[in-house]
N, CA, C and O atoms as a GROMACS GRO file, in nm:
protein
  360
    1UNK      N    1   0.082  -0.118   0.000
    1UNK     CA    2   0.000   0.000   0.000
    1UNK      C    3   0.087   0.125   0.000
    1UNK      O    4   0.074   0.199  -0.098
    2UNK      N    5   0.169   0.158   0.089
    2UNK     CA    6   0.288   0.215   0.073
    2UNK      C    7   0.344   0.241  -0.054
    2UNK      O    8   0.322   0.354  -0.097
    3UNK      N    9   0.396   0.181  -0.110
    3UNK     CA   10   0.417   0.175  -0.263
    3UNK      C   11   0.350   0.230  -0.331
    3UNK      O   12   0.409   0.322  -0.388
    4UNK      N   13   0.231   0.220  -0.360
    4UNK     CA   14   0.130   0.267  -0.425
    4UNK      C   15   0.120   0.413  -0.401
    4UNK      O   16   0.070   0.478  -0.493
    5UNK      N   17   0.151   0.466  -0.312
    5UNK     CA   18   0.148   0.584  -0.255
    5UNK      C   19   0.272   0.708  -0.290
    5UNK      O   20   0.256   0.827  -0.316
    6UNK      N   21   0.403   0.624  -0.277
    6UNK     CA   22   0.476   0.674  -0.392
    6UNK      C   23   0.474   0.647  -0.482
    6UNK      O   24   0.585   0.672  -0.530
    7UNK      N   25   0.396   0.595  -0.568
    7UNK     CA   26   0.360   0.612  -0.703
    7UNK      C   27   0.291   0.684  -0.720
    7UNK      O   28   0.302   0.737  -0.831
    8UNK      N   29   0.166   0.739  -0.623
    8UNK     CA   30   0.081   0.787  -0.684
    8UNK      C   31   0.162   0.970  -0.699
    8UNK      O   32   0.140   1.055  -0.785
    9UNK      N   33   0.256   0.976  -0.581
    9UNK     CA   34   0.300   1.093  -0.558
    9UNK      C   35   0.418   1.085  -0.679
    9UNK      O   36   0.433   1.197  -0.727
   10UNK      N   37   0.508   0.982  -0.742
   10UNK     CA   38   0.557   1.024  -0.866
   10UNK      C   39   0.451   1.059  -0.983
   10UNK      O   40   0.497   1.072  -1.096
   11UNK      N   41   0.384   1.067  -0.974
   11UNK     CA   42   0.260   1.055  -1.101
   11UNK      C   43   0.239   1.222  -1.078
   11UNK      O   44   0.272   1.289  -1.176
   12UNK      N   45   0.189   1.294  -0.965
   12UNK     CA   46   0.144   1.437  -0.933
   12UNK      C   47   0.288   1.472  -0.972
   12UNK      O   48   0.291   1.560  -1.058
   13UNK      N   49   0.398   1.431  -0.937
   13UNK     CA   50   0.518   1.529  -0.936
   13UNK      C   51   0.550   1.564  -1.129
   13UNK      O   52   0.588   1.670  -1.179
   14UNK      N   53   0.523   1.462  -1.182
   14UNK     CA   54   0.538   1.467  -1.307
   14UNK      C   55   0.462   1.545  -1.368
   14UNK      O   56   0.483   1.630  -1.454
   15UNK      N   57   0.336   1.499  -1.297
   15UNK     CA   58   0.196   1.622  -1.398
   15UNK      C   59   0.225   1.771  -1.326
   15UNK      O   60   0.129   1.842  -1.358
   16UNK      N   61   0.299   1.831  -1.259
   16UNK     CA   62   0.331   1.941  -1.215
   16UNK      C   63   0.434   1.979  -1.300
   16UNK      O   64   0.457   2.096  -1.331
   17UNK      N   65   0.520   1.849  -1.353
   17UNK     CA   66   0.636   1.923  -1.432
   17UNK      C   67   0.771   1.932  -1.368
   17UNK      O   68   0.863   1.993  -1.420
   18UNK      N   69   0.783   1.851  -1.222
   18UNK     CA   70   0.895   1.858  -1.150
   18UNK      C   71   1.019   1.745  -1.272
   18UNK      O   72   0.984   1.655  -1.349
   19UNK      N   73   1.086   1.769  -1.260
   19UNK     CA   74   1.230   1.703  -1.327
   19UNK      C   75   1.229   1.559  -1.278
   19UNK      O   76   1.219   1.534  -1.158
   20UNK      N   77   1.239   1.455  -1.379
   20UNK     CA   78   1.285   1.310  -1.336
   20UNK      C   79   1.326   1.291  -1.230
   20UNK      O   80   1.274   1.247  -1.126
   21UNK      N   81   1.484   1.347  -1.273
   21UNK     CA   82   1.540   1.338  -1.116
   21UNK      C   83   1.516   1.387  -0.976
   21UNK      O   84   1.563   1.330  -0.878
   22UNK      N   85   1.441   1.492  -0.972
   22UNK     CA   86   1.370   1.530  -0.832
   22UNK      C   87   1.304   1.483  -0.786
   22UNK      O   88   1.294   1.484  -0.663
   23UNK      N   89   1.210   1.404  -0.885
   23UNK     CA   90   1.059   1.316  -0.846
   23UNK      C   91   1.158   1.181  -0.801
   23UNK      O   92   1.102   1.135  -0.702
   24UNK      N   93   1.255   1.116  -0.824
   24UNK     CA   94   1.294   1.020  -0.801
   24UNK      C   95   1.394   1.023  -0.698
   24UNK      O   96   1.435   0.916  -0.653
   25UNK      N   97   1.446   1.149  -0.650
   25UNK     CA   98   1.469   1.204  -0.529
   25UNK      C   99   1.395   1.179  -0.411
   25UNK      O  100   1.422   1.131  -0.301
   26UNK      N  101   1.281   1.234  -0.472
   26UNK     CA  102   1.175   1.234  -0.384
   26UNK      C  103   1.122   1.096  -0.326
   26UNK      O  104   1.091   1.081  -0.208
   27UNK      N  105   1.116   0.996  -0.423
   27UNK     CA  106   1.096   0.870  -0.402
   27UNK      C  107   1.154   0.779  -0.359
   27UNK      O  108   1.103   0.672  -0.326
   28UNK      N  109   1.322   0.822  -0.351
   28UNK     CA  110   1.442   0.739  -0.260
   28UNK      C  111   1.423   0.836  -0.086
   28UNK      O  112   1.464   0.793   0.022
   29UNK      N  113   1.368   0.937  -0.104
   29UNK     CA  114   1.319   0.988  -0.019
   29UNK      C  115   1.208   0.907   0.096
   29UNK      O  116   1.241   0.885   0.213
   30UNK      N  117   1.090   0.873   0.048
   30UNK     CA  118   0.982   0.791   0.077
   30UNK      C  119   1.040   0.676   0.110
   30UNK      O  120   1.040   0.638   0.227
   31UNK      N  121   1.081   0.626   0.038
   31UNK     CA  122   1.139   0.482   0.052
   31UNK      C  123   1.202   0.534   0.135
   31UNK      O  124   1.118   0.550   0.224
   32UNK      N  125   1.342   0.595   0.189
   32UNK     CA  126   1.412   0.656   0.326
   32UNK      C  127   1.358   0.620   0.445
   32UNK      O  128   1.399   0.546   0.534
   33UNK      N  129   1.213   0.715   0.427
   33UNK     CA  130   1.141   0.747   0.579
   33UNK      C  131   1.091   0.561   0.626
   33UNK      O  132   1.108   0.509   0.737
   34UNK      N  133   1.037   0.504   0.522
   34UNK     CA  134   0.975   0.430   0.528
   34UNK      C  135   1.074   0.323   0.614
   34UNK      O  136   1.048   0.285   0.728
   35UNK      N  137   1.178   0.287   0.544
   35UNK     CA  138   1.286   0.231   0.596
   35UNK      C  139   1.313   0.253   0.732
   35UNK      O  140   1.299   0.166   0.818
   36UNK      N  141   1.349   0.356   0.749
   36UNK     CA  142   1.388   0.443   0.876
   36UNK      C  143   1.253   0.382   0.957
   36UNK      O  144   1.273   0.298   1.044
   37UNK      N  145   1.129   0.421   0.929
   37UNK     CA  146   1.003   0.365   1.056
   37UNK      C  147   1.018   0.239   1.026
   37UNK      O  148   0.908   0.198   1.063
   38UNK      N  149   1.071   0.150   0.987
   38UNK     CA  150   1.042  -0.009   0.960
   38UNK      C  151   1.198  -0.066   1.094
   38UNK      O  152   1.204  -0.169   1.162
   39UNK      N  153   1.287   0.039   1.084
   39UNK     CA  154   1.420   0.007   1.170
   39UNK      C  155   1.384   0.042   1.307
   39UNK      O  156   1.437  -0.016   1.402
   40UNK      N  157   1.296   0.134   1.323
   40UNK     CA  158   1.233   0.216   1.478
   40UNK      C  159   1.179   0.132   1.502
   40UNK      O  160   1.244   0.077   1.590
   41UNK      N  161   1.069   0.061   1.475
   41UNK     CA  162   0.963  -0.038   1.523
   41UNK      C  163   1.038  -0.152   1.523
   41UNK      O  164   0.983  -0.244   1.585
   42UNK      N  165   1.165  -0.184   1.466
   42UNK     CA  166   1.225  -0.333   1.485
   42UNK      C  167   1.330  -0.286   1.617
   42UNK      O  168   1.351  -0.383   1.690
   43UNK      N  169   1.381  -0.194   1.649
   43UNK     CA  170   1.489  -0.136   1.765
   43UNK      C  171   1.341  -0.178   1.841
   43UNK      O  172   1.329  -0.290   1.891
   44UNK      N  173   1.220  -0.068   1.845
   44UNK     CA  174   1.127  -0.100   1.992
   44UNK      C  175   1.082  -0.216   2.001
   44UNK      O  176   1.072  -0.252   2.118
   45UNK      N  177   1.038  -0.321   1.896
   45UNK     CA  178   1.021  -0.446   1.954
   45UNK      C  179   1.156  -0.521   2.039
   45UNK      O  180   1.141  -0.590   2.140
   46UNK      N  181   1.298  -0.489   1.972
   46UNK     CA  182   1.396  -0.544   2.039
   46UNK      C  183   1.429  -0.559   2.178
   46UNK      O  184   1.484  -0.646   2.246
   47UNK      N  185   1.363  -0.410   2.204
   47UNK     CA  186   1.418  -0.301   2.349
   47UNK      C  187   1.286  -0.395   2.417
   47UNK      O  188   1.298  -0.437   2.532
   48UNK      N  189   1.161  -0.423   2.336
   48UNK     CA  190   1.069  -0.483   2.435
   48UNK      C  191   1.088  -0.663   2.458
   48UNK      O  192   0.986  -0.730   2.475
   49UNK      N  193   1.173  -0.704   2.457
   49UNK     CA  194   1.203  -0.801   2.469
   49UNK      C  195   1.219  -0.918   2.355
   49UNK      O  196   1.283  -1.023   2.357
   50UNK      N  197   1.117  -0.845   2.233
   50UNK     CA  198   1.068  -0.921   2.101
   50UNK      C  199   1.188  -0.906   2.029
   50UNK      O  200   1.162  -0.857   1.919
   51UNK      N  201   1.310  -0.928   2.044
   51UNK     CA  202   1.422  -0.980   1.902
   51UNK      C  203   1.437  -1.096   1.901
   51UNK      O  204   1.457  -1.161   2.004
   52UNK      N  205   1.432  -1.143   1.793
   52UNK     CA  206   1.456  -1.291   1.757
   52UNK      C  207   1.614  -1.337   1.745
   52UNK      O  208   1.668  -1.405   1.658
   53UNK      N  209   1.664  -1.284   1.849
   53UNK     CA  210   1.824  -1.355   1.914
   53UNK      C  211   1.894  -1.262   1.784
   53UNK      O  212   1.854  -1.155   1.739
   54UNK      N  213   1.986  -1.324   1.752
   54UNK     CA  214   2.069  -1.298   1.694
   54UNK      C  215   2.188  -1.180   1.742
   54UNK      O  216   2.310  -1.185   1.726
   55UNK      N  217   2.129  -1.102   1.788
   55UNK     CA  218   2.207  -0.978   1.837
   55UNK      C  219   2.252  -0.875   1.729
   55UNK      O  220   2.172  -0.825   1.650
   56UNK      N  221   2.381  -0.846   1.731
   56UNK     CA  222   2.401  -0.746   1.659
   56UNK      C  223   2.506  -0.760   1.520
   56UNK      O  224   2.604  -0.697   1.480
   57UNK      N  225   2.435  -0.865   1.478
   57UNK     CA  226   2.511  -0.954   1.360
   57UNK      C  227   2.499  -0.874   1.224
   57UNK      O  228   2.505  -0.751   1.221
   58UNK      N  229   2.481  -0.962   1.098
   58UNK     CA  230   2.499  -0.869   0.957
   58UNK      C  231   2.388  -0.760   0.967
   58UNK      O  232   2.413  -0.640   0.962
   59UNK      N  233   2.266  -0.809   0.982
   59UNK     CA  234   2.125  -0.688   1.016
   59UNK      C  235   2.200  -0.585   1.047
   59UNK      O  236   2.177  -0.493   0.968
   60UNK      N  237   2.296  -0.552   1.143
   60UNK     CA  238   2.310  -0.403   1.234
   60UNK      C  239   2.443  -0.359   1.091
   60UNK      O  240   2.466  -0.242   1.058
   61UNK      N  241   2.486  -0.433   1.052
   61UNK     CA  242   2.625  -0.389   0.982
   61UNK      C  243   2.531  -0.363   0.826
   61UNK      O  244   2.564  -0.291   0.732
   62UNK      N  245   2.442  -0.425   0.835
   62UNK     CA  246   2.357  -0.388   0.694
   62UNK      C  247   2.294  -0.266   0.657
   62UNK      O  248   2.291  -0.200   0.554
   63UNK      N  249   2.245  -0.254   0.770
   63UNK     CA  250   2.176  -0.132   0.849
   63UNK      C  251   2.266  -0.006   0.796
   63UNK      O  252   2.258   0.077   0.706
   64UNK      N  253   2.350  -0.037   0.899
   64UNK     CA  254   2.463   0.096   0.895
   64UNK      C  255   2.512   0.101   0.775
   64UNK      O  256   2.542   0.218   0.749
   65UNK      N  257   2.537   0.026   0.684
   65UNK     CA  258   2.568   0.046   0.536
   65UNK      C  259   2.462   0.110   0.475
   65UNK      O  260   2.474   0.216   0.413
   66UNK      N  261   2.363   0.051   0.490
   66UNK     CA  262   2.261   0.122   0.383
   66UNK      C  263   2.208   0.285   0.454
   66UNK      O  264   2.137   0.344   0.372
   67UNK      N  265   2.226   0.356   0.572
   67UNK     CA  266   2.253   0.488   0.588
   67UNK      C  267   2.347   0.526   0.551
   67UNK      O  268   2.340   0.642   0.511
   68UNK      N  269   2.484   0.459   0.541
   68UNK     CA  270   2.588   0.560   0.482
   68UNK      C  271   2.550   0.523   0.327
   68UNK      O  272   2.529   0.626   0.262
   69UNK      N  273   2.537   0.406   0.254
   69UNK     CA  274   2.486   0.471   0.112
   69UNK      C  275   2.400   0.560   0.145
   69UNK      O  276   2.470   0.617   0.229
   70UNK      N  277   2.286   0.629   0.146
   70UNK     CA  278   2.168   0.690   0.162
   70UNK      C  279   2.283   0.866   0.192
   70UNK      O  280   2.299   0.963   0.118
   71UNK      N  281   2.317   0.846   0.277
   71UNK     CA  282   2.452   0.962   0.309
   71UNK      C  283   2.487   1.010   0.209
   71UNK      O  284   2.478   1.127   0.172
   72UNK      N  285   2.542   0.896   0.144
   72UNK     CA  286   2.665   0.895   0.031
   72UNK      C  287   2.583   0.963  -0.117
   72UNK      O  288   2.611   1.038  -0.211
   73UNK      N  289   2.496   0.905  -0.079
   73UNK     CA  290   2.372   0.975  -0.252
   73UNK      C  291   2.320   1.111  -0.203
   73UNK      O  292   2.232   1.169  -0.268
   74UNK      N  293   2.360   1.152  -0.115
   74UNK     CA  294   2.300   1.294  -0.063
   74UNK      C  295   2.151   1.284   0.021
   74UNK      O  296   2.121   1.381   0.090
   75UNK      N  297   2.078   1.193   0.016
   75UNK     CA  298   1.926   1.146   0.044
   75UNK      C  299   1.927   1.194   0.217
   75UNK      O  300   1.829   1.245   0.271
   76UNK      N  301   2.073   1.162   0.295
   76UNK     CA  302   2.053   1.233   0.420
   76UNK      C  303   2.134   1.324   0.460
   76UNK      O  304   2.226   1.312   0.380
   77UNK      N  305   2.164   1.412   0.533
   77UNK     CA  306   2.195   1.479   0.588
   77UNK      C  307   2.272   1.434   0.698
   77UNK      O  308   2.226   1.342   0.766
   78UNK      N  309   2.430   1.504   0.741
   78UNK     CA  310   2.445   1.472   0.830
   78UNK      C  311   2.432   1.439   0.968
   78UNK      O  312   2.481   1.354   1.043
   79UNK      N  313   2.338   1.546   0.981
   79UNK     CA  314   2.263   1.530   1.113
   79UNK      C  315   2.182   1.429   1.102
   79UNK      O  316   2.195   1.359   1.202
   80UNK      N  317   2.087   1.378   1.014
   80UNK     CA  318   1.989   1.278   0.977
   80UNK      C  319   2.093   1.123   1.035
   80UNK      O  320   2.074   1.044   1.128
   81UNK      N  321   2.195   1.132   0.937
   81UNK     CA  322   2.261   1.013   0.932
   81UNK      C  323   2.309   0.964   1.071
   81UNK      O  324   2.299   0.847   1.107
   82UNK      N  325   2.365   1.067   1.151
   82UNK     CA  326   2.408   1.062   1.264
   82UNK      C  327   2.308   1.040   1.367
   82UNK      O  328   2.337   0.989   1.474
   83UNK      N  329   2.201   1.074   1.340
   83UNK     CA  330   2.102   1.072   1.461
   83UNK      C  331   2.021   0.894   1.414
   83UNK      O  332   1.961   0.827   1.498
   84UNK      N  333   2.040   0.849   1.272
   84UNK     CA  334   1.944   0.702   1.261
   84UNK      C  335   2.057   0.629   1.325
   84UNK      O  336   2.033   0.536   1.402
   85UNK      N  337   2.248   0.687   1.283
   85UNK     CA  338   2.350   0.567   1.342
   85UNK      C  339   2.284   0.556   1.521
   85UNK      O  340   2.270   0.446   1.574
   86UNK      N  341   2.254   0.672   1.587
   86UNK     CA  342   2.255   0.637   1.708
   86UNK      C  343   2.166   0.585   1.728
   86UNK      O  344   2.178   0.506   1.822
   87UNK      N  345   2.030   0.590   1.665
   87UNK     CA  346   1.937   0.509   1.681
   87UNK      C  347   2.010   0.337   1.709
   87UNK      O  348   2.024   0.271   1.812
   88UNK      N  349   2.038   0.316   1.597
   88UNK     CA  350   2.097   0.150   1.512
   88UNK      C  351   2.153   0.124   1.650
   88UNK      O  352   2.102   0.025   1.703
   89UNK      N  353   2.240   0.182   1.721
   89UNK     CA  354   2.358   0.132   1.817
   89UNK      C  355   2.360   0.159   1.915
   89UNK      O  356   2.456   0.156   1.993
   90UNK      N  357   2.214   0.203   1.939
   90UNK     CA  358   2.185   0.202   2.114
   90UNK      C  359   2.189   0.342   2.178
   90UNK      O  360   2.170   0.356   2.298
   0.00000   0.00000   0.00000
């Protein structure tokens, strides 16, 4: 459903006339946040007792890679990036 939702918002950005690349900015954008609330709700189930073991194995090193790509493409900000690492690591 999600999905659908940035689609529907690349579809307005286009019929406005915004540039390829901004609208698809915008959409590594979405996808971002989305990510980002999908990592919050997996940290608070963790913190509530609900992690399924493993600890702090490839997931956390995956994690932290895919904010510094996200960094690295400009999509965050340093402050952004720095504030999801502290999220990730406690």
């Amino acid at each position: 459903m999600k999905l659908s939702v940035v689609g529907a918002c690349l579809v307005i950005l286009t019929m406005l006339g915004v540039a390829p690349a901004a609208a698809q900015q915008q959409a590594d954008m979405a996808a971002m946040q989305q990510q980002m609330a999908a990592m919050q709700a997996q940290q608070a189930q963790s913190a509530m007792g609900g992690g399924g073991g493993g600890g702090a194995g490839p997931d956390l090193t995956a994690e932290l890679q895919k904010l510094g790509d996200l960094k690295a493409q400009g999509l965050l900000t340093d402050e952004e990036f720095a504030a999801a690492k502290a999220r990730l690591l406690g």
